[in-house]
C-alpha positions in Angstrom: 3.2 -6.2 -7.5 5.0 -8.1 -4.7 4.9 -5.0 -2.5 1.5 -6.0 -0.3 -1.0 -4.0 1.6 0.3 -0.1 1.6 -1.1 2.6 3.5 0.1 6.0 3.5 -0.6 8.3 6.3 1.3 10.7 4.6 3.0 10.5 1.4 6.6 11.4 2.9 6.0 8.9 5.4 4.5 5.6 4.2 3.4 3.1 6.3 4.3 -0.4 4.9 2.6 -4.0 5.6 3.7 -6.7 3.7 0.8 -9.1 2.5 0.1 -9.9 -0.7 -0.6 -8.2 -4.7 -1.8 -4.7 -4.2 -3.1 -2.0 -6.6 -2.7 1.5 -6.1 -6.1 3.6 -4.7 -6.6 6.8 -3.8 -3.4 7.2 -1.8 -3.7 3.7 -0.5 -2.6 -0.1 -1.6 -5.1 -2.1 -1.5 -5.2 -6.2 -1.7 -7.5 -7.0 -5.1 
């Protein structure tokens, strides 16, 4: 994905930084 570096605090409220490929962990995006 294009999306980049994700990391939700709270589901209802992401917190977004863009950055590169991420895959989806645990709640979190994180860069491969």
């Amino acid at each position: 994905a294009n999306i980049q570096s994700f990391s939700f605090k709270n589901f209802n409220s992401p917190s977004f930084i863009l950055q590169g490929d991420a895959t989806v962990s645990s709640g979190k995006l994180q860069l491969p």
